[in-house]
C-alpha positions as CSV (number, residue, x, y, z in Angstrom):
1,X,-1.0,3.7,-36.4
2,X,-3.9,6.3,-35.6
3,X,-3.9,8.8,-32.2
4,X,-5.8,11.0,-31.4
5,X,-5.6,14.3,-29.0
6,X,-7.8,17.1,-28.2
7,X,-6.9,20.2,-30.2
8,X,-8.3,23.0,-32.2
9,X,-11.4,24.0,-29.7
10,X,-12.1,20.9,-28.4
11,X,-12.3,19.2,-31.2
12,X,-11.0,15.3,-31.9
13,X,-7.6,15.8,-34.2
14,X,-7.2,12.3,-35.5
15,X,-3.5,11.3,-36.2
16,X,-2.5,9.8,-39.5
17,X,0.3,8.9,-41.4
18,X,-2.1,8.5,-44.7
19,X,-3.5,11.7,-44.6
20,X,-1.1,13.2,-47.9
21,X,-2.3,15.4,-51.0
22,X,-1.4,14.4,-54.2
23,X,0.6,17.8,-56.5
24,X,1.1,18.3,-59.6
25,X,4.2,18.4,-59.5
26,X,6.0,15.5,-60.8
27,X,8.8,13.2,-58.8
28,X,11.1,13.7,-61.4
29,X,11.2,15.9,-64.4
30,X,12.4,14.7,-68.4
31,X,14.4,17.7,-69.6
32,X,14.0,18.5,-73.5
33,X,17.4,18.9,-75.3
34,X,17.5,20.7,-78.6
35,X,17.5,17.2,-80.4
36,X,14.0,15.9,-79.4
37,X,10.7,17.1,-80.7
38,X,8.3,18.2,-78.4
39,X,5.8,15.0,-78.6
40,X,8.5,12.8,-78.1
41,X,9.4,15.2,-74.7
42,X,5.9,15.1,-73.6
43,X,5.5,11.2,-73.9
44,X,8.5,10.1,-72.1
45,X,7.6,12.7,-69.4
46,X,4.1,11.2,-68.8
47,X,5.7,7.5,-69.2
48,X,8.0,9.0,-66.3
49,X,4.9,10.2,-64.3
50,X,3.3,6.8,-64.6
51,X,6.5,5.3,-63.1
52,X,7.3,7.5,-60.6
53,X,4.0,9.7,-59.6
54,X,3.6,13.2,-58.3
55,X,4.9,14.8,-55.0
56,X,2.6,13.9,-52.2
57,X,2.4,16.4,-49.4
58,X,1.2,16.4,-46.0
59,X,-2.3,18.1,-45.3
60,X,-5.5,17.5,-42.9
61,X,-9.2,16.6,-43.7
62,X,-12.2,17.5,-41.8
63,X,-14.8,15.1,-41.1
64,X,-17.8,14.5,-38.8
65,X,-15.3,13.0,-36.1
66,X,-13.1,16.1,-36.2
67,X,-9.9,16.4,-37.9
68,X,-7.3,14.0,-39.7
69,X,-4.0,15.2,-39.6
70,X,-0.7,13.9,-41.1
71,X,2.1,13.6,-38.1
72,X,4.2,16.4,-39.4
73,X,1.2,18.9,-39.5
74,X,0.4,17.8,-35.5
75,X,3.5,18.3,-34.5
76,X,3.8,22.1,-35.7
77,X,0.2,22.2,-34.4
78,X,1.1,20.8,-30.7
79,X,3.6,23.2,-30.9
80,X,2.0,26.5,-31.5
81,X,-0.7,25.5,-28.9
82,X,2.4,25.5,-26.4
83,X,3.9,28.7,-27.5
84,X,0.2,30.1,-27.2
85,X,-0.6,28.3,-23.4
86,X,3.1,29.8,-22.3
87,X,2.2,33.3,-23.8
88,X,-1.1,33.5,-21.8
89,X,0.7,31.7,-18.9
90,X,3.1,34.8,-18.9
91,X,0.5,37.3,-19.3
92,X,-1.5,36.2,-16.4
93,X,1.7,36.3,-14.0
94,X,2.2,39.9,-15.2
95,X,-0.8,40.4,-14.0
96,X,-0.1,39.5,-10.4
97,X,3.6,40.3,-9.8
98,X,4.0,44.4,-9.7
């Protein structure tokens, strides 16, 4: 499911649950004993990479449209903008009350 929301200077932020980067770092990891040879190490842990991938992360793209975000990412962004609106909210009462 896509959303969208105006964020980041007026510019369309574009809500995705797809938007992930692929690591290099693996799901799981083969550990050598003293018993294996190193080529034998290396093969099961690519066999293992096959099966099981790499960590995927979330991230965000820009395109022409704006911005596609993963979910996580637009919550911690909705966020800050909130702490930064109730900051300059606080200010500008400062201002008035004496």
């Amino acid at each position: 499911m896509l959303s969208t929301f105006r964020g980041l200077a007026g510019m369309n932020v574009i809500i995705s649950p797809y938007a992930l980067e692929t690591t290099q770092v693996p799901v799981r990891v083969h550990t050598q004993s003293l018993s294996m040879s190193d080529a034998y190490h290396k093969r099961i842990q690519k066999k293992w990479n096959k099966r099981w991938g790499f960590v995927r992360k979330p991230c965000m793209y820009q395109t022409a449209e704006g911005f596609i975000m993963h979910p996580a990412l637009a919550d911690d962004l909705e966020r800050l903008t909130e702490r930064r609106v109730e900051k300059q909210m606080q200010r500008s009462m400062s201002d008035w009350i004496h």
